[in-house]
Backbone as CSV, one residue per row, in Angstrom:
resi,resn,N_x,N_y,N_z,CA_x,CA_y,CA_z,C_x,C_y,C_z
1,UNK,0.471,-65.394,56.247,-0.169,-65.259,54.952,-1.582,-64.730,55.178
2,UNK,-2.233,-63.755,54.109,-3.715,-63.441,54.519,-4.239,-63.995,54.021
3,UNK,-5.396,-63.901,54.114,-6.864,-64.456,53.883,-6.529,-64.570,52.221
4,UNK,-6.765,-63.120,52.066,-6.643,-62.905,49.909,-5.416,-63.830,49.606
5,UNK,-4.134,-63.612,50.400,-3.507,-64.527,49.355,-3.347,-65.973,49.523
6,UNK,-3.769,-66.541,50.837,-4.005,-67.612,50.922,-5.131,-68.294,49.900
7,UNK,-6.738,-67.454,49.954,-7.252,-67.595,48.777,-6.563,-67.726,47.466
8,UNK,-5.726,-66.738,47.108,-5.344,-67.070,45.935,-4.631,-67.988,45.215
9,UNK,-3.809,-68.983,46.464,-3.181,-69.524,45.755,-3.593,-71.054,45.761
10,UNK,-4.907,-70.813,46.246,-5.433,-72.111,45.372,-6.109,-72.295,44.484
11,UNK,-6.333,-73.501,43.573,-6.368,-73.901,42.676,-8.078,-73.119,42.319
12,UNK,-8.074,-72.589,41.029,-9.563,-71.818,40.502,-10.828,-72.730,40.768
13,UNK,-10.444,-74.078,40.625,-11.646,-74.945,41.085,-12.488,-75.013,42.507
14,UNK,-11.126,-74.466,43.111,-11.684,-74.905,44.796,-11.943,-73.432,45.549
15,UNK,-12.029,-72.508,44.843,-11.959,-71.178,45.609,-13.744,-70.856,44.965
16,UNK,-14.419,-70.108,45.968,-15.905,-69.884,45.875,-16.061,-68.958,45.227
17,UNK,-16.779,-68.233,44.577,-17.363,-67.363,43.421,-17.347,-66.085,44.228
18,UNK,-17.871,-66.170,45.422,-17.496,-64.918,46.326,-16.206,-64.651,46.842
19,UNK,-15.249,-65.731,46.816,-13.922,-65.206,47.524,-13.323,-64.554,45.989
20,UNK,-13.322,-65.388,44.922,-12.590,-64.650,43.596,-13.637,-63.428,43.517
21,UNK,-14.692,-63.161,43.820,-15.254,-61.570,43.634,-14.272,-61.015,45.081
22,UNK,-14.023,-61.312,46.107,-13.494,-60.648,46.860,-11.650,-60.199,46.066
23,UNK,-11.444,-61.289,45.482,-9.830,-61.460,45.282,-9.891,-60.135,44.095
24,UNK,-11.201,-60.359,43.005,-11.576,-59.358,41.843,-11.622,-57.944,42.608
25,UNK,-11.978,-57.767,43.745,-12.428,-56.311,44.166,-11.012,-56.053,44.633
26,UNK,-10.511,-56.485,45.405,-9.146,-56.350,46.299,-8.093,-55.764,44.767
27,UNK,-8.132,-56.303,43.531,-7.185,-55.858,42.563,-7.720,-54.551,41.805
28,UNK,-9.089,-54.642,41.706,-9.577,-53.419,40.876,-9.679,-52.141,41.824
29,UNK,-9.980,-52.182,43.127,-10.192,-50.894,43.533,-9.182,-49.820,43.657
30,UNK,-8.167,-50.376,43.816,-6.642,-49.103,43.604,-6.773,-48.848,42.247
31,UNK,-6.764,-49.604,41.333,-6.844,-49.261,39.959,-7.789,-48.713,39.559
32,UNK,-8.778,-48.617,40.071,-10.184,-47.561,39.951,-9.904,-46.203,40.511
33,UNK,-9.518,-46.216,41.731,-8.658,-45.073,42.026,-7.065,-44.748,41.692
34,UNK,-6.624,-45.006,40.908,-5.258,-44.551,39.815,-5.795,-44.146,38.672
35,UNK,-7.028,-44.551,37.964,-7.551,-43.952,36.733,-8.356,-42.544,36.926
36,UNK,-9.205,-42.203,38.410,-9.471,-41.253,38.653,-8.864,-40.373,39.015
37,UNK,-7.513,-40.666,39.584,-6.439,-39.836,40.075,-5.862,-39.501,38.826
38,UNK,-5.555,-40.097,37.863,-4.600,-40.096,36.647,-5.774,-38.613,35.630
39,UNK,-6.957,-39.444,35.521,-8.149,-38.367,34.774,-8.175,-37.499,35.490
40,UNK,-8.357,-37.082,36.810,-8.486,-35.647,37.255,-6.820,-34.970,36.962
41,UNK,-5.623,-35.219,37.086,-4.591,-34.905,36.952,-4.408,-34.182,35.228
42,UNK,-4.901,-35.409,34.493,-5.205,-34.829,33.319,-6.029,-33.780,32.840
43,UNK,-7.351,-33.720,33.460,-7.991,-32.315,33.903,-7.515,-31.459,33.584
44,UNK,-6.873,-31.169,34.609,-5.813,-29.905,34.997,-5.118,-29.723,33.895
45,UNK,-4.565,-30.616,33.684,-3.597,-29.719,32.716,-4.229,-29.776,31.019
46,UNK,-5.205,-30.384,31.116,-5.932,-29.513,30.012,-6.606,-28.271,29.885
47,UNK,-7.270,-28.400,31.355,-7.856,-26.833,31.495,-6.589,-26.035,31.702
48,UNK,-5.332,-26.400,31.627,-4.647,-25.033,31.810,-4.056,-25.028,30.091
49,UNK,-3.888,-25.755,29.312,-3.788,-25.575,28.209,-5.295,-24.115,27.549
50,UNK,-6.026,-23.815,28.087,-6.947,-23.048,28.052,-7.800,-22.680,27.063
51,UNK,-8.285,-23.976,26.658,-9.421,-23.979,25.443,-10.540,-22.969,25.099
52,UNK,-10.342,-22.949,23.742,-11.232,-21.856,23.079,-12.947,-21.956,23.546
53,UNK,-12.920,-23.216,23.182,-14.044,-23.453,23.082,-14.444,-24.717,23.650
54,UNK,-15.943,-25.436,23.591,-15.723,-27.010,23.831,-15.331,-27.743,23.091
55,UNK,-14.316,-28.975,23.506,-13.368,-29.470,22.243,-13.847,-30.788,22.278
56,UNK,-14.039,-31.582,21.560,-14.416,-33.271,21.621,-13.892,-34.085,20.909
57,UNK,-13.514,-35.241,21.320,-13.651,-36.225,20.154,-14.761,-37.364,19.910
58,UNK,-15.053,-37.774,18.978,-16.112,-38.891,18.707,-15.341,-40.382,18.935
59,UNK,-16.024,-41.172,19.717,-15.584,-42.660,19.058,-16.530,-43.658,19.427
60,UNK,-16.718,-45.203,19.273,-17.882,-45.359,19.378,-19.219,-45.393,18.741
61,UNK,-18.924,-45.522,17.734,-20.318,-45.125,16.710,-20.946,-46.481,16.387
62,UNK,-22.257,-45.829,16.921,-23.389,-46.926,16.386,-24.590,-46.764,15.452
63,UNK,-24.316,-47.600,14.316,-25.050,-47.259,13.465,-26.481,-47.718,13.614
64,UNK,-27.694,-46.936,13.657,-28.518,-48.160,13.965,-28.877,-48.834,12.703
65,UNK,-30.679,-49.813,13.137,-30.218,-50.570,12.808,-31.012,-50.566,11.249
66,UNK,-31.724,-49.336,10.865,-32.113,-48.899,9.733,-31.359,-47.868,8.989
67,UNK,-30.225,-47.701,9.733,-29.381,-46.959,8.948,-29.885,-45.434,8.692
68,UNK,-30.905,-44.723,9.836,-31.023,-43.771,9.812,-30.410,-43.031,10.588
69,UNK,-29.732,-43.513,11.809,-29.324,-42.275,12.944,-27.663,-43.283,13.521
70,UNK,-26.927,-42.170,13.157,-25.477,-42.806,14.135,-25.443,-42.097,15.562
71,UNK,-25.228,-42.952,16.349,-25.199,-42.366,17.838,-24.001,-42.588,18.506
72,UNK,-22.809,-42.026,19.209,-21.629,-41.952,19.419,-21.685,-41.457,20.575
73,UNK,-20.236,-42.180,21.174,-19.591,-41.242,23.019,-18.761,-40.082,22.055
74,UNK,-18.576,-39.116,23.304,-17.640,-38.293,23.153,-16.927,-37.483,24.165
75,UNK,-15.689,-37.492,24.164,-14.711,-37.318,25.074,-14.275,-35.916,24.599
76,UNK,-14.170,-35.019,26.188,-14.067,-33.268,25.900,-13.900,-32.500,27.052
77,UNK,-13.573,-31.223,26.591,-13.628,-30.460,27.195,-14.686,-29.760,27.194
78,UNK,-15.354,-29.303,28.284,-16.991,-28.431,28.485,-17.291,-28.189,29.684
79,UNK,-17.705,-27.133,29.967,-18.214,-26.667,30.565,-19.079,-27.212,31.468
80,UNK,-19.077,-27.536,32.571,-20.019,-28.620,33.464,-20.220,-27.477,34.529
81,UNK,-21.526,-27.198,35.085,-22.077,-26.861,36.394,-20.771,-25.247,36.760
82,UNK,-20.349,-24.611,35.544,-19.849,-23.529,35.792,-17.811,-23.733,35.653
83,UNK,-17.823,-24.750,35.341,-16.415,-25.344,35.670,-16.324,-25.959,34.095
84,UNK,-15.158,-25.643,33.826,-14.028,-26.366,32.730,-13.873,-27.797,33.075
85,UNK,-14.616,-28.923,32.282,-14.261,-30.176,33.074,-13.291,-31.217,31.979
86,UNK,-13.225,-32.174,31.986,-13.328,-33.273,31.343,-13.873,-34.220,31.268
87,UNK,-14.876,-34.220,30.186,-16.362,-34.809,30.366,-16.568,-35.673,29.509
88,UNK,-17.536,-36.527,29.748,-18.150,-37.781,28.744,-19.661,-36.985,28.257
89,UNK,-19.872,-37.674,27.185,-21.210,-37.274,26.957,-21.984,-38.052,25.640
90,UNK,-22.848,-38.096,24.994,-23.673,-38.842,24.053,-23.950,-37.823,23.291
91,UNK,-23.869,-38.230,21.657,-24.905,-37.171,20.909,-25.117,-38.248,19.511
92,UNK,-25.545,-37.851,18.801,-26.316,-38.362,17.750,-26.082,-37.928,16.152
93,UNK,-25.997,-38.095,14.961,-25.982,-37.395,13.781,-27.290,-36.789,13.802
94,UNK,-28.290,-36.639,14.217,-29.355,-36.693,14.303,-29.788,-35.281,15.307
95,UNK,-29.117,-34.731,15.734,-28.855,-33.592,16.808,-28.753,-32.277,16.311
96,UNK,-30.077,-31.817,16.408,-29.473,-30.197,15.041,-29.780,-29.064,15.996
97,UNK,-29.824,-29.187,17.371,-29.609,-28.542,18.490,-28.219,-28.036,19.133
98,UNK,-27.552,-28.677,19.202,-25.974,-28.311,19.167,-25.808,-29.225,20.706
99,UNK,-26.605,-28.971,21.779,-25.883,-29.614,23.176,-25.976,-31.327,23.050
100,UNK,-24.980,-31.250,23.920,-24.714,-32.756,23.722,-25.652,-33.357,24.803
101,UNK,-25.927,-34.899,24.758,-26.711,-35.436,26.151,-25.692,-36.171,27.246
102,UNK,-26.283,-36.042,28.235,-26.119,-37.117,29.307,-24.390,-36.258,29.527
103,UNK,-24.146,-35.138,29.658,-22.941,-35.059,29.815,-22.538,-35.064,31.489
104,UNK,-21.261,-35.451,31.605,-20.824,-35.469,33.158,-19.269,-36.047,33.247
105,UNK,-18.707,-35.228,34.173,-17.347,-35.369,34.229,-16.969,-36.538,34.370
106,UNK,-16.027,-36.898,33.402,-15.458,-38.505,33.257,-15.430,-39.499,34.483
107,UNK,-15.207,-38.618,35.301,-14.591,-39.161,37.310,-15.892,-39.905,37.426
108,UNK,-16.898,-39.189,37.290,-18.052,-39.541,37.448,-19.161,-40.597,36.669
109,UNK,-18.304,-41.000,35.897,-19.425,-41.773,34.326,-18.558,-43.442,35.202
110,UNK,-19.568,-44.345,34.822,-19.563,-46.107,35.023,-18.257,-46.161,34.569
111,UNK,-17.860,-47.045,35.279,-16.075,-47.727,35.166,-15.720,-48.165,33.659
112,UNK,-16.762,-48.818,32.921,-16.501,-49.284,31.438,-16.509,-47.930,31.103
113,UNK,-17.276,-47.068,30.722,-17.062,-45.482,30.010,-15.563,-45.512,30.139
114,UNK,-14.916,-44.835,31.815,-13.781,-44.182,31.996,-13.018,-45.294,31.386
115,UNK,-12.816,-46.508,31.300,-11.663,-47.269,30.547,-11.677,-47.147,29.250
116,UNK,-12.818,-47.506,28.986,-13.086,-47.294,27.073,-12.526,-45.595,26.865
117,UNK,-12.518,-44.779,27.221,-12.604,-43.173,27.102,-10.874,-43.154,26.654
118,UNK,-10.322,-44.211,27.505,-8.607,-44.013,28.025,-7.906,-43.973,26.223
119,UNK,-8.618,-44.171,25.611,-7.853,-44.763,24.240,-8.075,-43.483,23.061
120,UNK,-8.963,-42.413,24.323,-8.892,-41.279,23.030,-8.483,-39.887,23.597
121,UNK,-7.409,-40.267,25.207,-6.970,-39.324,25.374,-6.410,-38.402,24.461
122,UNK,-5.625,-38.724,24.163,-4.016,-38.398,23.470,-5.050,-37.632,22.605
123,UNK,-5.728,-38.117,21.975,-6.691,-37.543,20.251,-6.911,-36.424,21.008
124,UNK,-7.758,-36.189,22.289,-8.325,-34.703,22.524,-7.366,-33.956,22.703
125,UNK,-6.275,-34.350,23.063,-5.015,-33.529,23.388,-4.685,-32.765,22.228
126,UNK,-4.904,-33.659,21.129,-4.160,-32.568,19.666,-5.344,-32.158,19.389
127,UNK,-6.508,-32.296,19.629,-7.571,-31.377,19.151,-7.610,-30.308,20.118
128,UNK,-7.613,-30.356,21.465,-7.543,-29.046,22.091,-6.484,-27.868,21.491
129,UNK,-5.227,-28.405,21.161,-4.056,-27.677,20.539,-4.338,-27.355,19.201
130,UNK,-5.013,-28.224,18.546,-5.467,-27.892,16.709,-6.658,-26.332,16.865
131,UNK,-7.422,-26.636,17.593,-8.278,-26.078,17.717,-7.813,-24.330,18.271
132,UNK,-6.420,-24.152,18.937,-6.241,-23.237,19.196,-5.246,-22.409,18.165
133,UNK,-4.610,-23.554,17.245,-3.652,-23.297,16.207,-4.735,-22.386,15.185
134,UNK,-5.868,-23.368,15.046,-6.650,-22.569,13.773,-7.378,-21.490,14.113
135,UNK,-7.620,-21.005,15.535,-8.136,-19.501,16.098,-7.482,-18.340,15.702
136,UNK,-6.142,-18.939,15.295,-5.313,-17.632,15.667,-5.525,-16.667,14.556
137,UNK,-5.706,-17.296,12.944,-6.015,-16.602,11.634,-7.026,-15.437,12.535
138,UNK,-8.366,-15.857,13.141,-9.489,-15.162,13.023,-9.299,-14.347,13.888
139,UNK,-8.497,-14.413,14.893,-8.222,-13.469,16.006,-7.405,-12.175,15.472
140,UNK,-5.849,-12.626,14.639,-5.714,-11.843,13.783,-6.418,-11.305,13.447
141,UNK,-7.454,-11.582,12.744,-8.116,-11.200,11.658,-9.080,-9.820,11.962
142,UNK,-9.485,-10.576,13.676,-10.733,-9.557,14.095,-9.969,-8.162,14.780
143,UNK,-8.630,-8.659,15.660,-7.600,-7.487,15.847,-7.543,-6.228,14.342
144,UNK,-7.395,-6.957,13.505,-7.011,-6.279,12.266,-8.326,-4.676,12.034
145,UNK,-9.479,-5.972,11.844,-11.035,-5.344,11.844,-11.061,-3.986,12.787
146,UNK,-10.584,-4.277,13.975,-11.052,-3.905,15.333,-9.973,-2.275,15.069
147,UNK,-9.206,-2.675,14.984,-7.969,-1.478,14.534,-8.023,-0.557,13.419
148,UNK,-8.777,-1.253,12.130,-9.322,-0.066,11.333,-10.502,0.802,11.728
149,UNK,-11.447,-0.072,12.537,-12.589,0.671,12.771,-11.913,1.496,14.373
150,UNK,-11.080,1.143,14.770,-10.435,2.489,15.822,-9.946,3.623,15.517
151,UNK,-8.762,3.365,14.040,-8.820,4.386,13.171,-9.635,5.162,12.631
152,UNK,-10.744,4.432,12.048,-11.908,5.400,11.208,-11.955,6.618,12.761
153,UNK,-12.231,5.609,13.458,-12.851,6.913,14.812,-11.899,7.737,15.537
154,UNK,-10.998,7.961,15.229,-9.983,8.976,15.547,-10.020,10.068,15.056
């Protein structure tokens, strides 16, 4: 029997605050690495879904506490350091600049972020796809543009 599970199988009273942080680390660290393995995997195959643009979702909203400014996470696709990522980031109602703050690839943001984040996969998924459904009118549209003014010049 090892150490951890000999620890474990005694009683919560008699085991030391450092061996259950040891027994706590021994269970979370594969699972810290299955969520980064799982998010970078997901990555991929969002960046190959091949987004228009940067896509996000909001969740998280904090109102403060005068009721002047809501401040929210947001989970996306963007552009990081030259690369298509999947990123966390902060912004504000209050933001009439357009970039978001504190952004950085999910892999990379505190362990509470990447778990809390897990519950709005799926949402960016149909917004990356919504977002490419409603391009298509304007693309039409500018093909269309683009083809009369090739004509005029013939």
């Amino acid at each position: 029997m090892s150490k951890s599970q000999s620890i474990a199988t005694r009683p919560i009273s008699r085991i030391t605050l450092e061996e259950r942080d040891a027994i706590a680390n021994l269970a979370l660290e594969p699972q810290y690495d299955a969520l980064n393995q799982l998010y970078n995997q997901i990555e991929g195959t969002f960046r190959g879904l091949k987004p228009i643009q940067p896509t996000w979702v909001h969740y998280n909203e904090i109102v403060s506490d005068d009721n002047t400014r809501v401040d929210y996470e947001l989970l996306g696709m963007a552009k990081y350091q030259g690369k298509v990522r999947l990123c966390h980031a902060t912004d504000c109602d209050r933001n009439f600049e357009g970039d978001v703050y504190d952004l950085k690839p999910i892999v990379e943001c505190p362990i509470a972020v990447r778990v809390a984040a897990v519950a709005h996969v799926r949402r960016l998924h149909e917004r990356i796809v919504k977002s490419k459904e409603d391009f298509i009118p304007k693309v039409d549209a500018a093909v269309k543009e683009l083809q009369s003014v090739w004509n005029e010049l013939q």
